[in-house]
Structure formats: C-alpha cells, structure tokens
Z-matrix of the N, CA and C atoms (Angstrom, degrees):
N
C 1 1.462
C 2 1.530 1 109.90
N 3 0.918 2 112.67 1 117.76
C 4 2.013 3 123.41 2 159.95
C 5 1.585 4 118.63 3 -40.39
N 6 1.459 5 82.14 4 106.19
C 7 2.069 6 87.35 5 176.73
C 8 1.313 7 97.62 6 -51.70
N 9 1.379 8 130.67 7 151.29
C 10 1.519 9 147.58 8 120.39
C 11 0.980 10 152.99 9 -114.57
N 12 1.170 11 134.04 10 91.24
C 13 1.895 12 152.66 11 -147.43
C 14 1.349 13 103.40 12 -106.21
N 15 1.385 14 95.27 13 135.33
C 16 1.905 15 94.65 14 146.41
C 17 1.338 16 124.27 15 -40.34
N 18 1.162 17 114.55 16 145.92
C 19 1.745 18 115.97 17 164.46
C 20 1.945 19 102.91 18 -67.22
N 21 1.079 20 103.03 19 140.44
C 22 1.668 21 115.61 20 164.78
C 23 1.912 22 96.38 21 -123.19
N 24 1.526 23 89.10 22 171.11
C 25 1.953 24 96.76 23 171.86
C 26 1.014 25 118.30 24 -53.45
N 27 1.433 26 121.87 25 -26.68
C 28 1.574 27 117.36 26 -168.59
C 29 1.557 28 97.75 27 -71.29
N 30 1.420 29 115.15 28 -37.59
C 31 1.719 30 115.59 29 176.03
C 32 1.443 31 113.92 30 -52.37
N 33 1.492 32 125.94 31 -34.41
C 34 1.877 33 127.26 32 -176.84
C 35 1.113 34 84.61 33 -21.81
N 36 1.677 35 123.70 34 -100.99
C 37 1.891 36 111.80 35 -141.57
C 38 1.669 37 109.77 36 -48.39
N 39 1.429 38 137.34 37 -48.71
C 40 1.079 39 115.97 38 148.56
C 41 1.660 40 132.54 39 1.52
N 42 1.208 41 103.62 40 -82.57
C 43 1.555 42 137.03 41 175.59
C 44 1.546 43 106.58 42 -20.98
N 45 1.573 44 105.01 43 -74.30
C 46 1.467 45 139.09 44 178.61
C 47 1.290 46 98.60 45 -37.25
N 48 1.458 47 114.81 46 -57.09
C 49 1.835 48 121.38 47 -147.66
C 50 1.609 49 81.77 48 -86.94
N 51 0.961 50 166.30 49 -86.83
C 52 1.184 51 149.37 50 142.50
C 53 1.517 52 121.53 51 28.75
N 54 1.106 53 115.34 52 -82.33
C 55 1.472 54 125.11 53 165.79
C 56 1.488 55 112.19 54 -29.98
N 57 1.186 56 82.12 55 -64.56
C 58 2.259 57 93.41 56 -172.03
C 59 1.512 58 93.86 57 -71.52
N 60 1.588 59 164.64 58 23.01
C 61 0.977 60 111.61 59 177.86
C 62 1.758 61 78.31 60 -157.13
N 63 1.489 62 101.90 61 2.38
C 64 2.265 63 94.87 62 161.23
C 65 1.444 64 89.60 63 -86.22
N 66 1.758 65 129.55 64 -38.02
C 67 1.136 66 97.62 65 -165.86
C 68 1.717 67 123.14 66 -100.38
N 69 1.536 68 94.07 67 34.96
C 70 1.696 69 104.69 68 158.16
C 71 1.411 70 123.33 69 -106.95
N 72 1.664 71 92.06 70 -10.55
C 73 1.462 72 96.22 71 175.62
C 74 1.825 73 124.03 72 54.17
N 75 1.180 74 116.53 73 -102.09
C 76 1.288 75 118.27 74 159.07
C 77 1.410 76 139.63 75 -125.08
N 78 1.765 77 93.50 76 13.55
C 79 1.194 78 109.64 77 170.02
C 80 1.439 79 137.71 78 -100.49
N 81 0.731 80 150.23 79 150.20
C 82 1.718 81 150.73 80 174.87
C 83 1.824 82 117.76 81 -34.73
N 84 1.377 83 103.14 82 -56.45
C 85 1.314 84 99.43 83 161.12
C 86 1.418 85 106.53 84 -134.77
N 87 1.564 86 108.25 85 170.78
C 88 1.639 87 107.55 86 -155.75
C 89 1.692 88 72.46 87 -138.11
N 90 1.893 89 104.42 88 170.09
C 91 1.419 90 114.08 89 165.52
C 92 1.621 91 125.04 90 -26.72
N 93 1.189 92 113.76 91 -71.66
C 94 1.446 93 114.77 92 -173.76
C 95 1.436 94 105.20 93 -62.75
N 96 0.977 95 141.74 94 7.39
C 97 1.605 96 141.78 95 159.18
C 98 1.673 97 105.67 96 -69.57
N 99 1.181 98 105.55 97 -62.06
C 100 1.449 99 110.80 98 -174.27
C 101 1.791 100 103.66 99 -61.94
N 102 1.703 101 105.23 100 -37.67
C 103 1.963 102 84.71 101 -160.82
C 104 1.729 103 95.53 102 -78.99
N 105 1.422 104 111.33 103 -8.78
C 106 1.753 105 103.00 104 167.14
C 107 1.065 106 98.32 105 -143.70
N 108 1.404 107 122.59 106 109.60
C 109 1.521 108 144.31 107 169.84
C 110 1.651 109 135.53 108 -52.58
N 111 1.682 110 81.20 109 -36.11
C 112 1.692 111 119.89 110 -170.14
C 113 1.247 112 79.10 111 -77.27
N 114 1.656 113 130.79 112 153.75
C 115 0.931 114 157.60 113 156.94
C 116 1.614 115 111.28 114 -71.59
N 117 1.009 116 145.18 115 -72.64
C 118 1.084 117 160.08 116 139.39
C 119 1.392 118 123.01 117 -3.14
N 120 1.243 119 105.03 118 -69.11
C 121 1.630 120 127.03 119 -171.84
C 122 1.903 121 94.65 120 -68.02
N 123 1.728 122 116.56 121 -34.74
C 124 1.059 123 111.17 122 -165.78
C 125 1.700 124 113.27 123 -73.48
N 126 1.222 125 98.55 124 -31.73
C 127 1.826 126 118.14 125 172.77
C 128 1.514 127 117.86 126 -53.21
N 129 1.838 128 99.20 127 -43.36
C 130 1.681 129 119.12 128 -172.95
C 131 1.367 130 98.63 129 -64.20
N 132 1.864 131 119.84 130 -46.30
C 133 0.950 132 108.46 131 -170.61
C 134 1.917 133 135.24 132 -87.54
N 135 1.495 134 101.61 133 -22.73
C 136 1.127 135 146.05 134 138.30
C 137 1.816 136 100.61 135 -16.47
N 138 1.242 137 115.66 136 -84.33
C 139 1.507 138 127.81 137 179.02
C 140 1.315 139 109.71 138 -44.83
N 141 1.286 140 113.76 139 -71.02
C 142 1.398 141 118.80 140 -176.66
C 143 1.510 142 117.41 141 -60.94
N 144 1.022 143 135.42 142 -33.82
C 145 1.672 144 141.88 143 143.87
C 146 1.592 145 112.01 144 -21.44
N 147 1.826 146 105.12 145 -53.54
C 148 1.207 147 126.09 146 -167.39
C 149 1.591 148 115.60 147 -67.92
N 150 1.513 149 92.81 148 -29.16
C 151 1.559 150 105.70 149 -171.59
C 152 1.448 151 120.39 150 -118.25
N 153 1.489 152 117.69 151 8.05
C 154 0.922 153 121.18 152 -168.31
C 155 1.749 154 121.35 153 -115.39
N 156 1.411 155 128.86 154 -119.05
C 157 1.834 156 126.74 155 170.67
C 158 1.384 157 87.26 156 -58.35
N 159 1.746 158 101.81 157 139.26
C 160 1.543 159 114.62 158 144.19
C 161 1.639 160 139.71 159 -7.36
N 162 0.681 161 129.87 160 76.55
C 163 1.686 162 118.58 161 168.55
C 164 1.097 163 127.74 162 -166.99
N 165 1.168 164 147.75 163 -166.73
C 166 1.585 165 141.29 164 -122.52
C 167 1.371 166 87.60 165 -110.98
N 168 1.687 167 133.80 166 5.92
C 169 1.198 168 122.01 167 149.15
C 170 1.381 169 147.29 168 -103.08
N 171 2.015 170 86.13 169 2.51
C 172 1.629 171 78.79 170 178.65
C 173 1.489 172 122.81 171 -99.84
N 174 1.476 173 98.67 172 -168.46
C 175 1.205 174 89.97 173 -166.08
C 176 1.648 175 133.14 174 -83.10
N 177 1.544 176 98.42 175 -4.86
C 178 1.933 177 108.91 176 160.40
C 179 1.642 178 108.81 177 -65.89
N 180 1.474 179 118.14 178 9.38
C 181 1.507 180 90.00 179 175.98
C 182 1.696 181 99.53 180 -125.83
N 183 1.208 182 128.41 181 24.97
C 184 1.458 183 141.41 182 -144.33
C 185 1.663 184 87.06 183 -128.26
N 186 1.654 185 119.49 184 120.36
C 187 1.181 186 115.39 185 159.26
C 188 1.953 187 99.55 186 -92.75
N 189 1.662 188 108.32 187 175.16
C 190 1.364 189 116.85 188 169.67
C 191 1.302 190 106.85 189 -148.30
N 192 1.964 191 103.66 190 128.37
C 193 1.039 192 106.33 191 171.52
C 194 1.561 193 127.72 192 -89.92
N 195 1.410 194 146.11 193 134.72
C 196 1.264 195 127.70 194 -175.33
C 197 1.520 196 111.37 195 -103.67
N 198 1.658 197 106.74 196 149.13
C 199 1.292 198 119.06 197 155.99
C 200 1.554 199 115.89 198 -109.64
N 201 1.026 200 129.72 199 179.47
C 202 1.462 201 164.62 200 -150.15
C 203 1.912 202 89.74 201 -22.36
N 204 1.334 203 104.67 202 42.01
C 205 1.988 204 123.66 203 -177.21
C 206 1.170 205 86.18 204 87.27
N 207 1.077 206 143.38 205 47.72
C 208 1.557 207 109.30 206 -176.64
C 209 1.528 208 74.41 207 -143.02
N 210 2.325 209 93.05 208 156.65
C 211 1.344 210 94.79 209 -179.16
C 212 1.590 211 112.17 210 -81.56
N 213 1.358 212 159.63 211 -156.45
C 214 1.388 213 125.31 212 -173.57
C 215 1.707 214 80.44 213 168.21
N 216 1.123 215 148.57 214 -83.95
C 217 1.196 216 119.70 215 154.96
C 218 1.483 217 145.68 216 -134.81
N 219 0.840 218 138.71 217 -150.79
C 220 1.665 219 132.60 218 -172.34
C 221 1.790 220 118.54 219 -148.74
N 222 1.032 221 111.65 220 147.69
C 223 1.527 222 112.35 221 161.05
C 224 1.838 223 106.99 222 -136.68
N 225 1.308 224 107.48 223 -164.87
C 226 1.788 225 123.33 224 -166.46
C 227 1.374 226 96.59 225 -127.03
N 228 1.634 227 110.61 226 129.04
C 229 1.683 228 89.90 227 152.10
C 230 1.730 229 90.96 228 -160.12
N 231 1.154 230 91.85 229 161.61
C 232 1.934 231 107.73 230 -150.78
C 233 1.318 232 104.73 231 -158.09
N 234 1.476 233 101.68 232 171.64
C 235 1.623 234 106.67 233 167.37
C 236 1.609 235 101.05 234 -137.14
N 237 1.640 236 123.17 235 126.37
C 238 1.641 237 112.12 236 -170.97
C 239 1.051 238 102.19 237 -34.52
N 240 0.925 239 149.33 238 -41.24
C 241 1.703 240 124.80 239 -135.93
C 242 1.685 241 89.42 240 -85.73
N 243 0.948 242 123.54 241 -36.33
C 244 1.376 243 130.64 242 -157.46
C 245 2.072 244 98.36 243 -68.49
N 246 1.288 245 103.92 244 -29.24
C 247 1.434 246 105.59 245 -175.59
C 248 1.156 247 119.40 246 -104.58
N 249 1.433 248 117.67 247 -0.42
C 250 1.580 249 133.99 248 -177.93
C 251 1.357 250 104.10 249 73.24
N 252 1.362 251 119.71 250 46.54
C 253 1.501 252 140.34 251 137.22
C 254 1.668 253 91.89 252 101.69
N 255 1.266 254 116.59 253 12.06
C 256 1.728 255 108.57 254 -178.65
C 257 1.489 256 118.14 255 109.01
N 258 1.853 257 107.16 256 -18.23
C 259 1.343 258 99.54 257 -179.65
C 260 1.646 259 133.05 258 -79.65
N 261 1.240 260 94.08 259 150.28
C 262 1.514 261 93.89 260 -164.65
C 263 1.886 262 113.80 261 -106.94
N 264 1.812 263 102.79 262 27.50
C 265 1.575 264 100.38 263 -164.32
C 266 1.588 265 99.38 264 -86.62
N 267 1.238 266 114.38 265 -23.79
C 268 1.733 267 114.20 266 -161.53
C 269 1.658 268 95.44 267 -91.84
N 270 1.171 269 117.93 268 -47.91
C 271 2.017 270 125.65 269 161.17
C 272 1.308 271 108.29 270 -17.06
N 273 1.688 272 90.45 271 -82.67
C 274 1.583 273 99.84 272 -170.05
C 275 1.344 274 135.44 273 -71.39
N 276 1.491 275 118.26 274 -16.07
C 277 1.489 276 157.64 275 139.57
C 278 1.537 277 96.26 276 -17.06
N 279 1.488 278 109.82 277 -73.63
C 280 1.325 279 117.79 278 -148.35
C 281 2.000 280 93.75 279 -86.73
N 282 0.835 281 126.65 280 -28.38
C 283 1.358 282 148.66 281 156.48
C 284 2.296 283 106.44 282 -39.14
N 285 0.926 284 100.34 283 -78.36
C 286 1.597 285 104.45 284 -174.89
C 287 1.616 286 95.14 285 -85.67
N 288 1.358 287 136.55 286 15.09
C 289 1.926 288 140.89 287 112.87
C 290 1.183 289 117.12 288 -39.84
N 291 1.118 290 108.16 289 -64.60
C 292 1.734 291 103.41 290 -158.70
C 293 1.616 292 97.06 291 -103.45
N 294 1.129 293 111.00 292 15.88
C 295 1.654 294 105.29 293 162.07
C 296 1.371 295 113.68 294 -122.78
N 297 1.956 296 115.69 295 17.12
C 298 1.116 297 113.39 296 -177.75
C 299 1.853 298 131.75 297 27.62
N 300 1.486 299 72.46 298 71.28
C 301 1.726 300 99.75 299 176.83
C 302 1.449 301 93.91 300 -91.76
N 303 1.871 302 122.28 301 120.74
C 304 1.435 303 120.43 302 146.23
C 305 1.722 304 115.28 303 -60.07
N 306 1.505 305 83.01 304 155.71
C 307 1.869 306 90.99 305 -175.61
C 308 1.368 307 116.94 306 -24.66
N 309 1.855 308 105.38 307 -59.02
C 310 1.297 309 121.91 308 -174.53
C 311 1.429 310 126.38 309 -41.37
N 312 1.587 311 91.72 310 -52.95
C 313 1.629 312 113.15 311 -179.38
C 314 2.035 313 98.50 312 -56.77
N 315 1.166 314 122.31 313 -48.87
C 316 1.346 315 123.40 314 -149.82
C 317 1.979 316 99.92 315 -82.96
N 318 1.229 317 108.27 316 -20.44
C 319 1.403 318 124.52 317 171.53
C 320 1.107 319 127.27 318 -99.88
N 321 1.573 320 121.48 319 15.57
C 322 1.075 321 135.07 320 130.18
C 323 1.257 322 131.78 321 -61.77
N 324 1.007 323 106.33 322 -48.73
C 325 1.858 324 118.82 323 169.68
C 326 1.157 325 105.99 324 -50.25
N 327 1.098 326 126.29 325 -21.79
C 328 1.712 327 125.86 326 -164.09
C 329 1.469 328 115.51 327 -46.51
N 330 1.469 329 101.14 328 -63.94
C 331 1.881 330 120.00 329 176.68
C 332 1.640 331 103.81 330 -39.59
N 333 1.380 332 104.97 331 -71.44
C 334 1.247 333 115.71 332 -162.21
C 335 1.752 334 106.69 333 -50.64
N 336 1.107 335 106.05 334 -44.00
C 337 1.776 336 114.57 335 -179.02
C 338 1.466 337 100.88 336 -47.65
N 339 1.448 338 108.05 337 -61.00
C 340 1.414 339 124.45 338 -160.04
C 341 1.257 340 98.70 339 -78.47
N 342 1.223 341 127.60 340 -23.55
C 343 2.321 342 95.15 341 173.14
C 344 1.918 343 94.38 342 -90.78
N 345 0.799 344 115.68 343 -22.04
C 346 1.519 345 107.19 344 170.59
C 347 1.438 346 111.04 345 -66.60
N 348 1.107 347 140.47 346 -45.31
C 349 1.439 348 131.12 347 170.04
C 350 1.404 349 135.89 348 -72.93
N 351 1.872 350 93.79 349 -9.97
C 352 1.560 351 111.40 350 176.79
C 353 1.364 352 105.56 351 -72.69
N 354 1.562 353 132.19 352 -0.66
C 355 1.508 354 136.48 353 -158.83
C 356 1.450 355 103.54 354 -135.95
N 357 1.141 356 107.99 355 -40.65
C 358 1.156 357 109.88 356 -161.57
C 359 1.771 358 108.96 357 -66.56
N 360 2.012 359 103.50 358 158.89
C 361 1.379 360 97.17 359 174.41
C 362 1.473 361 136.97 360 -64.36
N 363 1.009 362 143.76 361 178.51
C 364 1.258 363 118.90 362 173.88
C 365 1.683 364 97.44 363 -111.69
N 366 1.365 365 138.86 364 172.88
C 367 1.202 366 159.28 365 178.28
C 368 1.518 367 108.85 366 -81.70
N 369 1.550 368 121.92 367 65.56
C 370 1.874 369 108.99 368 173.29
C 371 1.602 370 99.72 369 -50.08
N 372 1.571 371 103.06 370 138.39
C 373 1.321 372 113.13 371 168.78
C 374 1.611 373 91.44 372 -79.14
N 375 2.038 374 110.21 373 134.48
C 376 1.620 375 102.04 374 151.97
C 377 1.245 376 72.22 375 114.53
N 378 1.667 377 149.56 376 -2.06
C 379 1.158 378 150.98 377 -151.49
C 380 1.582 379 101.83 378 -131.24
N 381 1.516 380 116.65 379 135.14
C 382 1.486 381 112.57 380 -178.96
C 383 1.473 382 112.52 381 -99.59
N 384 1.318 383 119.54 382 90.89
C 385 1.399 384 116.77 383 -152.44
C 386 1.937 385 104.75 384 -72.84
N 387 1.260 386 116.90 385 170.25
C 388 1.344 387 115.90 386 148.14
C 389 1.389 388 109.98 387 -162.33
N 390 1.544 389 102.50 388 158.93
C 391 1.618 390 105.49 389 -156.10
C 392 1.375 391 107.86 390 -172.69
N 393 1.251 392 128.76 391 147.72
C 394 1.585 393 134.72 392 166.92
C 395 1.647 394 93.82 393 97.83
N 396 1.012 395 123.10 394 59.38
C 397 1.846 396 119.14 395 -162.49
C 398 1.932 397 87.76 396 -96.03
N 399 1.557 398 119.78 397 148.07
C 400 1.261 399 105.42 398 -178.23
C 401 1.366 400 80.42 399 -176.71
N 402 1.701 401 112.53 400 161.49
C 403 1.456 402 126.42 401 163.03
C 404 1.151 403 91.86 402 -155.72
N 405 1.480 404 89.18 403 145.45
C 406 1.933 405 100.39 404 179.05
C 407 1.471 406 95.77 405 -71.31
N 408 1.437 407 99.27 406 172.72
C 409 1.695 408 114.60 407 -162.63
C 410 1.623 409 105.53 408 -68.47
N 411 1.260 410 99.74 409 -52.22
C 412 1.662 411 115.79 410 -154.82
C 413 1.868 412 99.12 411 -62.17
N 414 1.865 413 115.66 412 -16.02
C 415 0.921 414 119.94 413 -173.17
C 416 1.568 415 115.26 414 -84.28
N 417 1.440 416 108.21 415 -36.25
C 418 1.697 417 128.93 416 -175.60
C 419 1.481 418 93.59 417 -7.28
N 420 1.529 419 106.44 418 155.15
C 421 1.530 420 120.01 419 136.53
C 422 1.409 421 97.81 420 78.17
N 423 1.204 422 129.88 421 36.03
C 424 1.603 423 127.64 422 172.09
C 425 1.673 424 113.98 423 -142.41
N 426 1.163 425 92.43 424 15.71
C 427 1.758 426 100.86 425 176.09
C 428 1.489 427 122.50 426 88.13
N 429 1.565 428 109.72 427 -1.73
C 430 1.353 429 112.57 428 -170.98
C 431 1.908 430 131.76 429 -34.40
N 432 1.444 431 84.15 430 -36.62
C 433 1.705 432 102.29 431 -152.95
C 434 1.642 433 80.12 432 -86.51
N 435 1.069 434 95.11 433 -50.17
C 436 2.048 435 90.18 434 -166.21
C 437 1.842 436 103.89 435 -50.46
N 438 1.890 437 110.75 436 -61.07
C 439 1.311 438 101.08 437 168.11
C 440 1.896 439 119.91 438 -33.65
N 441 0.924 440 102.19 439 -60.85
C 442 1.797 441 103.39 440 -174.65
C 443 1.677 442 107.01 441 -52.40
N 444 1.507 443 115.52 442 -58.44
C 445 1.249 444 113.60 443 171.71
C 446 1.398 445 130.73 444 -34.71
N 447 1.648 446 125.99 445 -43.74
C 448 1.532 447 149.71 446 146.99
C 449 1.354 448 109.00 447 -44.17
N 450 1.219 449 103.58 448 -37.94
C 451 1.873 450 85.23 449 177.00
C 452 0.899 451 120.79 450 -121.09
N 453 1.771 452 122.86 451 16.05
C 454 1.323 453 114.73 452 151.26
C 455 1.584 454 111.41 453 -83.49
N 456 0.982 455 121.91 454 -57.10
C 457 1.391 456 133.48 455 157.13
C 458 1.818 457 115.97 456 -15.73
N 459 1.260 458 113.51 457 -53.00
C 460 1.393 459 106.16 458 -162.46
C 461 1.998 460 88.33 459 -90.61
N 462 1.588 461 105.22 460 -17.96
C 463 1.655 462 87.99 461 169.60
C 464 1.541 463 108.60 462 -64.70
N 465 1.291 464 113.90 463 -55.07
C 466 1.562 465 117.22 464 -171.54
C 467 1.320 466 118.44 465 -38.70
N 468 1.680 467 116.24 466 -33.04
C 469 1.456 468 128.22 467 171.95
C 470 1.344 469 112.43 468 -67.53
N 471 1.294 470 110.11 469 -37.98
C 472 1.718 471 115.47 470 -165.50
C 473 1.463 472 99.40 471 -80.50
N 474 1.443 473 128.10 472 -39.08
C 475 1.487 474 109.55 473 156.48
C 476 1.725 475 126.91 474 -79.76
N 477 1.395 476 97.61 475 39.50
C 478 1.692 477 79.91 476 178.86
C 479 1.406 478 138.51 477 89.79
N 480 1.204 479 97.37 478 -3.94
C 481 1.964 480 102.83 479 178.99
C 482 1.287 481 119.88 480 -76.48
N 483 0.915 482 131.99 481 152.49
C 484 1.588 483 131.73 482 168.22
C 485 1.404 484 113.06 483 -107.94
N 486 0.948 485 112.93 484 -3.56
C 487 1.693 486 117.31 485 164.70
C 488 1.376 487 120.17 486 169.41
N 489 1.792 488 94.73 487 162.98
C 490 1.917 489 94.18 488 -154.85
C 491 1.544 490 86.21 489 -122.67
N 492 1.203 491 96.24 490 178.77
C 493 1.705 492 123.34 491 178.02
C 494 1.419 493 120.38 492 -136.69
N 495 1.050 494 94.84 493 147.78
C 496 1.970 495 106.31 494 166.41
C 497 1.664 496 116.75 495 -158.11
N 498 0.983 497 115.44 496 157.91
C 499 1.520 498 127.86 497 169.67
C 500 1.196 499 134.52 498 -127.75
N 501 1.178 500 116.60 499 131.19
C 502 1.415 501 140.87 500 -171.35
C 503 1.262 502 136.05 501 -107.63
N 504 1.214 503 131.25 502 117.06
C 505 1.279 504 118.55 503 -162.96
C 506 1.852 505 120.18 504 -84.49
N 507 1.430 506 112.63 505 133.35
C 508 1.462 507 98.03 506 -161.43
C 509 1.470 508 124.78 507 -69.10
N 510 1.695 509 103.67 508 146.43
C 511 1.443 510 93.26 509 -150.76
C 512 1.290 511 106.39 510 122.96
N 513 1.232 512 101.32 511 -83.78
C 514 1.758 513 91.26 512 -165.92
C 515 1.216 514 135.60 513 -66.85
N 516 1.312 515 111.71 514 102.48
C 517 1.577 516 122.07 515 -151.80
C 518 1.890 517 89.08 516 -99.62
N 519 1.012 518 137.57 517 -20.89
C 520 1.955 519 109.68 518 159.91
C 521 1.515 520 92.39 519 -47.58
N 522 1.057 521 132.52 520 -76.99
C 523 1.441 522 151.33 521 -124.10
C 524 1.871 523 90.04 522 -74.98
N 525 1.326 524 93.92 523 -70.00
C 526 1.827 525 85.49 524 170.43
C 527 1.278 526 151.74 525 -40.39
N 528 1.699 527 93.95 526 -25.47
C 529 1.565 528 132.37 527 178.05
C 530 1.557 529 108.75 528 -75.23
N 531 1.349 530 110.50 529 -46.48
C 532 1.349 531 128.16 530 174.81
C 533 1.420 532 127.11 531 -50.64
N 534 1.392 533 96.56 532 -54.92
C 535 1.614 534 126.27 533 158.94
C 536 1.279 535 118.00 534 -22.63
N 537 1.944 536 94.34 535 -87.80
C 538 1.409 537 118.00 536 179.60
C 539 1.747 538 115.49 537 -26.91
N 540 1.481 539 78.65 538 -55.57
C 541 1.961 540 98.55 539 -166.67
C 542 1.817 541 114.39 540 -38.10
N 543 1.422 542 114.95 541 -25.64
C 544 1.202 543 122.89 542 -155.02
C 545 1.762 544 88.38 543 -116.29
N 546 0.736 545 129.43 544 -20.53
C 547 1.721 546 133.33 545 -169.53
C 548 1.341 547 139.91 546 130.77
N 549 1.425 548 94.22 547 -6.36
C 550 1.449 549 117.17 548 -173.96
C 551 1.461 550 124.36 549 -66.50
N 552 1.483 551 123.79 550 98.39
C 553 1.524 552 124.09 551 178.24
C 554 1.418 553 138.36 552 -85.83
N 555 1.496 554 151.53 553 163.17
C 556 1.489 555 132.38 554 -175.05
C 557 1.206 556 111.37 555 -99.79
N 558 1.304 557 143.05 556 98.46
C 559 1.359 558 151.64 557 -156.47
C 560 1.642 559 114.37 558 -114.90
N 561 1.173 560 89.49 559 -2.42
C 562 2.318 561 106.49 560 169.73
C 563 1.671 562 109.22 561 168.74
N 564 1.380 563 92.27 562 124.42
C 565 1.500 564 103.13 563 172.49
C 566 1.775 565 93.63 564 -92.58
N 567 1.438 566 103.09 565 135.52
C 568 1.994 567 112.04 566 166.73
C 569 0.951 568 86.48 567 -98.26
N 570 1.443 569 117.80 568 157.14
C 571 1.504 570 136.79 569 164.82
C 572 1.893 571 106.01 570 -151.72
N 573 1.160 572 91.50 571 138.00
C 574 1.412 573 97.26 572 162.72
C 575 1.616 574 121.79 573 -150.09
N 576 1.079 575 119.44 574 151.39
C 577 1.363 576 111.55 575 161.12
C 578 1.067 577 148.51 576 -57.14
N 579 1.346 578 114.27 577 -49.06
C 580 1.352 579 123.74 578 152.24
C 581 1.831 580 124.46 579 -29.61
N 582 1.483 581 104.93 580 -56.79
C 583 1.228 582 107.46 581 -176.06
C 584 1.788 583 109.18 582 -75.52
N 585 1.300 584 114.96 583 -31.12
C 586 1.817 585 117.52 584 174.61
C 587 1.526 586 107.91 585 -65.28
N 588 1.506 587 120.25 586 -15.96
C 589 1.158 588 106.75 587 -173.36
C 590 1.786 589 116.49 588 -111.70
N 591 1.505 590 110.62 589 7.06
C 592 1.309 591 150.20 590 126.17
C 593 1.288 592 142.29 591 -26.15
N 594 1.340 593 104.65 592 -77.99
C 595 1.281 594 114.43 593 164.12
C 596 1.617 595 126.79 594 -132.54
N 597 1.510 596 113.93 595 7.12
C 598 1.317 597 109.47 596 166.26
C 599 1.914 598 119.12 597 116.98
N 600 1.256 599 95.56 598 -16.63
C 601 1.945 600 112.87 599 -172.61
C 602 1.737 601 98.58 600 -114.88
N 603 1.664 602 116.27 601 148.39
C 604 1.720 603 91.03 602 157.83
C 605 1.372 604 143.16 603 -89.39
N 606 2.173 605 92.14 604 11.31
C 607 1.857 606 99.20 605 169.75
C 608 1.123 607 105.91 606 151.49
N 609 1.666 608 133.45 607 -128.63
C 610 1.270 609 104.37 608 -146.91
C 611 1.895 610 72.43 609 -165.42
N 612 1.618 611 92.61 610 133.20
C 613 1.524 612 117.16 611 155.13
C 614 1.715 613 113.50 612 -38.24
N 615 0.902 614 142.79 613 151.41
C 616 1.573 615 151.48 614 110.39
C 617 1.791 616 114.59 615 -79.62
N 618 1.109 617 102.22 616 114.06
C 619 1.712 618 115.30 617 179.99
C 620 1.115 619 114.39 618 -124.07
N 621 1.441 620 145.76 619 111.62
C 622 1.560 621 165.09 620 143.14
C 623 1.361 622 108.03 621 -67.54
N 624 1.563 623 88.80 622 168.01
C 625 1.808 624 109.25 623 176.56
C 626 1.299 625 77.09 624 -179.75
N 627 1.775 626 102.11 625 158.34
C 628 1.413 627 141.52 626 179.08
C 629 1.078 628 104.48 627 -101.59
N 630 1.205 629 117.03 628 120.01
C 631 2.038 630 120.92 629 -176.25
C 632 1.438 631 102.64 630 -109.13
C-alpha cells in the first residue's frame, strides 16, 4: 500500500517540482516559466509561494505520496475558502517582497498572470478542489497519482463534499486519462487567446465528479 502524508517543509522542494511541471502539463514550458524565466529565481520564488500566505500553492494544502521512503509525488486539495478563493495577488505580492522585485520587474509578470487567469478555472466555494498533481520522473508508472487521487477524493467525501474539481490543460491526454480513470468528466473547455498565444494550447479543461 502507498504511504500518504501531509506535506511538511521538508516537502517545499518537492512542492516546487510539482508546481513547475502540473503546470506544463505536456508542454515544455507552462505559465510559471514565463512569469520567472530564470531558472533559479523561478525555484526561489516557487519556494517561498510554497511556504509562505495561504493558497492553493502552499505547502499545507499538498498531500505526498511515498515510494521506496522516498517522497516521489504530490498533489493539492482544498476548499476556496480555505485559500482565499484561489487568488494568488497577496501570495505572489508578498513573494516579489522578499525577493525585492522593483515595480517594473513585478509588472512584468502582469501579462503572463493575466492570460493565465483569463482561462483558468475558477474555485466554486462548497467545491472539493484538487490540483498541482505531479510525480517525479524516476517514480512514473507505479500508480502514484491514482493512489493520491483516492485519497484526496475519499478525504473530500469524509468532509462532506458532494463534488470535486480539477484542471487540465488541453491536450494533455496522460493527465486526462488519469482523470477519467477515477471519475473525472469534461463539463467546459476555457479557452482564450491570450493564454494559446503564451504557451502554445487554447486552455484548460474544467472536470468534476460526484463523490
């Protein structure tokens, strides 16, 4: 049986590698590539996101599954209210603070934020969300994501939800496949331009199930 723990700090780099590579989905680079380019700087900021204000990136809302003791991979699961409805302005705010971002630098990000949110799902409050689904590479192909999926899911039930969410970016049919497998249906494709001309897709599934 597949350990599954809360995320603690020691999980952050975890967290990060997670972060950076649900939201590439199946592409080469995903949003947070573009709003930090730098490799480095994107990790610094990445972490501190992870560890810092409430929200659907840190790491109190991140379960981890382990292999052979090792942490191996992670997903998100929340309820808006718990993340301040999904937004990420006061997070990342406090994020390009302590990395002493000038105005300029921090209003750059702007575009990139904004065709990513022009697509993206929004957070129904009353909704058992899940999100940030990822396994490190070396782990692939051992059921990880499905274990995590089962037990985020049967948590969402055990508090009471009547149904969860996730998003997918279009296209990515592992990730969709994955989905499906557990109950997960396509109930609105977002699309925008802005964001297809971004990163390459025109946006991102909305997928439910009744728990």
């Amino acid at each position: 049986m597949t350990n599954i723990r809360p995320a603690g700090a020691a999980d952050i780099t975890l967290a990060v590698e997670v972060l950076e590579m649900a939201s590439r989905g199946h592409l080469e680079r995903g949003p947070w590539d573009f709003v930090f380019p730098d490799a480095d700087e994107r990790r610094k900021a990445l972490a501190l996101l992870a560890d810092g204000l409430p929200s659907w990136c840190h790491h109190r809302v991140v379960r981890v599954a382990e292999a052979d003791g090792n942490a191996a991979a992670a997903l998100s699961a929340f309820e808006a209210t718990s993340v301040d409805g999904g937004s990420l302005a006061a997070p990342l705010g406090a994020v390009f603070e302590k990395l002493a971002f000038p105005d300029e630098r921090a209003a750059e990000v702007g575009p990139a934020m904004m065709a990513y949110l022009s697509c993206f799902p929004e957070f129904p409050t009353g909704v058992w969300i899940v999100e940030n689904v990822g396994t490190l590479a070396r782990y692939r192909r051992r059921g990880l994501v499905a274990a995590l999926l089962d037990h985020a899911l049967e948590d969402g039930r055990q508090r009471g939800y009547a149904s969860a969410q996730i998003a997918c970016l279009i296209g990515n049919q592992p990730a969709q496949r994955a989905y499906e497998q557990v109950g997960f249906r396509t109930v609105e494709e977002r699309k925008s331009s802005d964001f297809e001309a971004l990163v390459g897709v025109p946006g991102f599934l909305r997928m439910t199930l009744s728990l």
